[in-house]
SELUM-784715 format. One line per 3 residues: number of its first residue (from 1); for each residue x, y, z negated of C-alpha. Coordinates in pm, whole numbers, plus 50000, padded with zeros to 5 digits. Example, Ala and Ser with C-alpha at 12.3 -4.5 7.8 and 13.67 -1.06 7.14 Angstrom:
<pts>
1 = 51230:49550:49220 | 51367:49894:49286
</pts>
This chain:
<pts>
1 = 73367:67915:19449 | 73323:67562:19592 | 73650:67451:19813
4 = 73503:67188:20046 | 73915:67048:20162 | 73840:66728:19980
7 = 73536:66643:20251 | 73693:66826:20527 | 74005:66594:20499
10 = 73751:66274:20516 | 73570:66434:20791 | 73860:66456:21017
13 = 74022:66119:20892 | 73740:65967:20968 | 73699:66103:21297
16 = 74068:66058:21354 | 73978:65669:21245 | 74276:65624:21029
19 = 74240:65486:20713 | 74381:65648:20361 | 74677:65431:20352
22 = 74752:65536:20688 | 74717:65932:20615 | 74876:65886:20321
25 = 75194:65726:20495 | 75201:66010:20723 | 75180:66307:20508
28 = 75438:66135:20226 | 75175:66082:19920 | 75016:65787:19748
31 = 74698:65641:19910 | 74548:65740:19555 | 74609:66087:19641
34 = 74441:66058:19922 | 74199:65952:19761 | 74114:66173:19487
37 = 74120:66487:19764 | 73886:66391:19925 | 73652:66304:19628
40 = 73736:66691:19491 | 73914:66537:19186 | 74253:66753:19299
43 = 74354:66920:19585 | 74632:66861:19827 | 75018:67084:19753
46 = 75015:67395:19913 | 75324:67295:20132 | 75134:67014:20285
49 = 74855:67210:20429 | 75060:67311:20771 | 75125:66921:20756
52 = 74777:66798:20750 | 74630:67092:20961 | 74909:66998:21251
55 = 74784:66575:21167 | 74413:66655:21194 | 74484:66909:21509
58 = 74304:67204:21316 | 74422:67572:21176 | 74470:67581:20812
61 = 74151:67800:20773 | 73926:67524:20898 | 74099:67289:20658
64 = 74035:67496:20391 | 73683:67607:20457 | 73476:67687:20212
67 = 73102:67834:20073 | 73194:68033:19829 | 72867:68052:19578
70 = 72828:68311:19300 | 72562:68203:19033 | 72364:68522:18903
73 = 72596:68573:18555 | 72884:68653:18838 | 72692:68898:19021
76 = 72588:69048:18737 | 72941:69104:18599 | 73072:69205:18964
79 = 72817:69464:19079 | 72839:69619:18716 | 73263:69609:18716
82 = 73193:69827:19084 | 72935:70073:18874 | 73170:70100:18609
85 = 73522:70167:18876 | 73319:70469:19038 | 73420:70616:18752
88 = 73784:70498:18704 | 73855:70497:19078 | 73857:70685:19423
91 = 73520:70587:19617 | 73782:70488:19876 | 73893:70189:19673
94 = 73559:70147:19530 | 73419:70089:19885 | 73753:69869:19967
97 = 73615:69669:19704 | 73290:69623:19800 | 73387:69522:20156
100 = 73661:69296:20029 | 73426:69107:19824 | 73131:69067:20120
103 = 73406:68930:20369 | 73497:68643:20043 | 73140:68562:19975
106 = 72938:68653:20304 | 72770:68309:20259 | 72673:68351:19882
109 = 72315:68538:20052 | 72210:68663:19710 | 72547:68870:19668
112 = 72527:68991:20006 | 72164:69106:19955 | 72335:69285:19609
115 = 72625:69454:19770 | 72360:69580:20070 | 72117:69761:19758
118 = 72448:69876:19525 | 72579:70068:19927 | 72167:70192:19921
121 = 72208:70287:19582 | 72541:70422:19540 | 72588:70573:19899
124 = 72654:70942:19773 | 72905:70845:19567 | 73118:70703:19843
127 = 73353:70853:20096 | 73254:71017:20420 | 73066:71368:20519
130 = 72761:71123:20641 | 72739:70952:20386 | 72374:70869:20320
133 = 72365:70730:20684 | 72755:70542:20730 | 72630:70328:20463
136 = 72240:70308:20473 | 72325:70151:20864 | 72598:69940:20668
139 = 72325:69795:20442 | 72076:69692:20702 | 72371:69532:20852
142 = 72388:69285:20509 | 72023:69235:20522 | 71953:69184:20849
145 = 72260:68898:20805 | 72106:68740:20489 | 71714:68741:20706
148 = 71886:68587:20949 | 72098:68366:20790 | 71987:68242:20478
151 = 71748:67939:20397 | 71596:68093:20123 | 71228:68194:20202
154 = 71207:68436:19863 | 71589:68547:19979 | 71449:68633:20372
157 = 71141:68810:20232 | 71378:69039:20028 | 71592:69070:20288
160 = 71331:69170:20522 | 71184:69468:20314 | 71512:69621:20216
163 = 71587:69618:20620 | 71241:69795:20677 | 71383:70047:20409
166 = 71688:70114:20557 | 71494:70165:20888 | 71235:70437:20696
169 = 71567:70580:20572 | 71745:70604:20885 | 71393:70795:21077
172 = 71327:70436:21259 | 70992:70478:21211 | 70855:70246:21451
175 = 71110:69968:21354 | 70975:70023:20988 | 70629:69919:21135
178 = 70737:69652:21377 | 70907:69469:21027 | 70595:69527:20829
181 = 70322:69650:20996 | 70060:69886:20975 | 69790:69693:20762
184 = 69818:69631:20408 | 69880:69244:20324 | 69627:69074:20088
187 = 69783:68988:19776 | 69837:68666:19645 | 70070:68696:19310
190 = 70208:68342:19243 | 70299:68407:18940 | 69942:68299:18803
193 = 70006:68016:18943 | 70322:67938:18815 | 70135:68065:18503
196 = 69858:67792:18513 | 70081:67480:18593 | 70347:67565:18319
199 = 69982:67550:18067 | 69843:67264:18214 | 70207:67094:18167
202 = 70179:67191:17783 | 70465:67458:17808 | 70226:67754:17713
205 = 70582:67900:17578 | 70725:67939:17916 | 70371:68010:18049
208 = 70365:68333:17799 | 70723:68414:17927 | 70615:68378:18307
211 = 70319:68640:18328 | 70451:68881:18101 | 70739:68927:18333
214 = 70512:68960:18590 | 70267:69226:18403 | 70642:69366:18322
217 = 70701:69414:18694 | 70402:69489:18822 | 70339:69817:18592
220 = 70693:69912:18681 | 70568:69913:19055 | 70238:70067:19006
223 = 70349:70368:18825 | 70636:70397:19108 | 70343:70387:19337
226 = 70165:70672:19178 | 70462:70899:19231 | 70428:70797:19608
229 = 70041:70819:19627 | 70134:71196:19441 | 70370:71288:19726
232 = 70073:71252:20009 | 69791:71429:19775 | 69933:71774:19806
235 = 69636:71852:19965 | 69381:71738:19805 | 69485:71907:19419
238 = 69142:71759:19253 | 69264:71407:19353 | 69631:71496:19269
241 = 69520:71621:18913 | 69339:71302:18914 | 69618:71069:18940
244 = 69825:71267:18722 | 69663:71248:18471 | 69545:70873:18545
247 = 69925:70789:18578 | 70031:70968:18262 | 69747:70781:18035
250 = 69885:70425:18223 | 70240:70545:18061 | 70118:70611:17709
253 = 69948:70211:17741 | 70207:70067:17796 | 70502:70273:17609
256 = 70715:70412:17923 | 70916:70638:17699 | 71083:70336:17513
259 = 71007:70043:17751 | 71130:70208:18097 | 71208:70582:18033
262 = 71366:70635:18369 | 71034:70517:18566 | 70838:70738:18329
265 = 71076:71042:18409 | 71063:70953:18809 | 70685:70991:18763
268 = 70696:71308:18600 | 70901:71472:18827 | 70698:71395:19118
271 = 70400:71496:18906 | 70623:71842:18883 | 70759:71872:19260
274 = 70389:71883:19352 | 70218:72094:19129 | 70501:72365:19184
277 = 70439:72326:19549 | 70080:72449:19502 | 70241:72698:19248
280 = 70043:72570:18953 | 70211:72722:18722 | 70004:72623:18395
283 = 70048:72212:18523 | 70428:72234:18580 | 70556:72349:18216
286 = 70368:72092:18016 | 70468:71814:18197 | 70838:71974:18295
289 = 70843:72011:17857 | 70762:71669:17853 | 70991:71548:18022
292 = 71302:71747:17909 | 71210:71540:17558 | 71214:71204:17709
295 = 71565:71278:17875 | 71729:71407:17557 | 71530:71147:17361
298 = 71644:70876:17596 | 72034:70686:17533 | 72216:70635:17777
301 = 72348:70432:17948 | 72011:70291:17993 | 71960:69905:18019
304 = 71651:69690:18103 | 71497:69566:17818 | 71131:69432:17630
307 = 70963:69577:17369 | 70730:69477:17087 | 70466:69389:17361
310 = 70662:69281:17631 | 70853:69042:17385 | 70928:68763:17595
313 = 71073:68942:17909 | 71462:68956:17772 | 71584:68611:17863
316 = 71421:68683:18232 | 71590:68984:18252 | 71896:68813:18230
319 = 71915:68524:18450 | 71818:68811:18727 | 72104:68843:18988
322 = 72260:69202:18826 | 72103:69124:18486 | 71970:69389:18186
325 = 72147:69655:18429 | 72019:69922:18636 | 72048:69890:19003
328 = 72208:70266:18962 | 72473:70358:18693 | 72223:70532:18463
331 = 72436:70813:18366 | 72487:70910:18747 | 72063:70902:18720
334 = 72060:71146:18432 | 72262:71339:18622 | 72017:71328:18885
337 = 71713:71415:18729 | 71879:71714:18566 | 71965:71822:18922
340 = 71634:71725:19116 | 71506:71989:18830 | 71756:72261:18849
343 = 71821:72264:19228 | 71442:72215:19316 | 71358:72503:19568
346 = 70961:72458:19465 | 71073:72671:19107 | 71169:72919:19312
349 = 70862:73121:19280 | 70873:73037:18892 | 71238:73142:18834
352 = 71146:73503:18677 | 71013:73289:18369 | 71161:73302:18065
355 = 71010:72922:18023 | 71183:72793:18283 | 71506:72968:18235
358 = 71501:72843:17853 | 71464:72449:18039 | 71750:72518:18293
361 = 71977:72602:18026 | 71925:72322:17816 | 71980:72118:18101
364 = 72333:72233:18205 | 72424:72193:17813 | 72285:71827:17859
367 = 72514:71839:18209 | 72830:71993:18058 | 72798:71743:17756
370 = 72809:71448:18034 | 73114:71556:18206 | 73253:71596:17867
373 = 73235:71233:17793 | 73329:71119:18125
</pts>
């Protein structure tokens, strides 16, 4: 946090068109003291702030304004210290928390835009009967401020989408399309560029490092929008098959199962939802098989991380603003999956099967085991 006293004292003095020798006189200090507050080399004693707040004509607050900043290793260790007291504390002091920590750093834009996902992401967890909707409408809230608020053009842009999300969330339909609308942007992915000039410089090391984050991020995306594209084929099956199977083969490339095993799962499952919809029953237990051996295969907690391909991508990770972490804690998202699969209503018509019995059962062992270690 930056405490901006030691120009806020010069401001006013300067205004007030006394010199340091005479606010020094006044307030009962050395003119060096003076001095060194307002160049931020100390800070004036607490009992002389009602002293200098009454000499300048001002409240104590406005004397001891400040923009308090939050580099990303801080908002990494905060947003994963409000994961971790879900779990040690009542959601009502969680969410105490969380608003008590906005109000200190509601200038610090990329915190703000972190607080507004972690109330997207953790919104079930917290207290309320409406909860979904008390704190989707409390997110847009935080983006809307940081889009309208911040300098940051990358910051806005963010802002702006998550806002547009919120709206989808909360049925705004039309606001969704009046944020983004209704044609597809060209893309224009800078990081080439960045790419290019880092080469041309002679740092092909940090070249290497910027497009394999990029290629990291970008098959994250695309396989996240394959399960969407799968949620709006339901009637077309030949295409659905199509990108099922398209999607799966794009997983095996590039190693889901070890490099992002939670994306892979999401994809699976929507790949499942769908073909039990159309009551498919020989597509749903391959892929519902399959994925019951990535979850107990998988380790959780679940961080970020490379691989042997994406070997450069570890040090990015890490200067992001929440880090290696999940947005989500990751064993709440086990505990998601297991239940998107066991309280799916499309297996109704498949719950006579011994197969799928046999799969719900090891899944509430895998769920009992969790609250075991809770």
């Amino acid at each position: 946090m930056e405490m901006n006293i030691g120009p806020i004292i010069m401001e006013k003095r300067k205004e007030k068109q006394v010199t340091q020798q005479e606010l020094a006189n006044f307030v009962g200090v050395s003119k060096a003291s003076v001095s060194k507050w307002e160049t931020g080399q100390t800070y004036p004693d607490i009992t002389l702030l009602p002293l200098l707040a009454a000499y300048f004509d001002i409240t104590i607050d406005s004397l001891l304004t400040y923009e308090p900043q939050l580099d990303n290793h801080e908002i990494q260790r905060i947003y994963g210290m409000l994961k971790n007291s879900l779990v040690t504390q009542s959601p009502e002091e969680v969410l105490a928390t969380i608003r008590s920590f906005v109000r200190r750093y509601y200038s610090c834009y990329p915190f703000v835009l972190q607080m507004g996902l972690f109330l997207l992401n953790h919104a079930d967890l917290l207290p309320g009967e409406e909860s979904i909707q008390t704190y989707t409408k409390e997110a847009q809230e935080l983006f809307v401020h940081v889009r309208t608020q911040s300098k940051s053009p990358e910051l806005i842009t963010q802002a702006l989408k998550y806002e547009a999300y919120t709206s989808l969330t909360l049925n705004e339909f039309d606001q969704v399309l009046a944020i983004l609308g209704d044609q597809v942007p060209t893309l224009f992915p800078i990081e080439s560029l960045i790419a290019a000039a880092q080469q041309q410089k002679g740092e092909n090391s940090q070249a290497v490092i910027t497009l394999q984050s990029a290629i990291y991020q970008y098959t994250t995306v695309f396989l996240s929008f394959l399960g969407n594209y799968l949620q709006v084929l339901l009637n077309d099956q030949k295409k659905f098959s199509e990108t099922v199977s398209r999607g799966l083969e794009f997983t095996n490339i590039f190693n889901f199962k070890q490099l992002h095993p939670i994306a892979l799962m999401n994809f699976q499952l929507s790949a499942i939802s769908g073909y039990a919809q159309m009551q498919n029953e020989a597509a749903v237990f391959p892929i519902l098989n399959d994925f019951l051996d990535v979850l107990k295969q998988t380790d959780f907690p679940v961080d970020l991380h490379g691989d042997d391909y994406f070997d450069q991508v570890d040090e990015w990770l890490g200067q992001l603003e929440i880090g290696h972490q999940l947005p989500r804690d990751s064993i709440k998202v086990k505990e998601s999956l297991i239940n998107f699969v066991i309280d799916n209503p499309a297996f109704n018509n498949f719950e006579d099967q011994e197969q799928l019995q046999t799969i719900y059962t090891e899944l509430r062992i895998l769920k009992r085991e969790m609250s075991k270690n809770e």
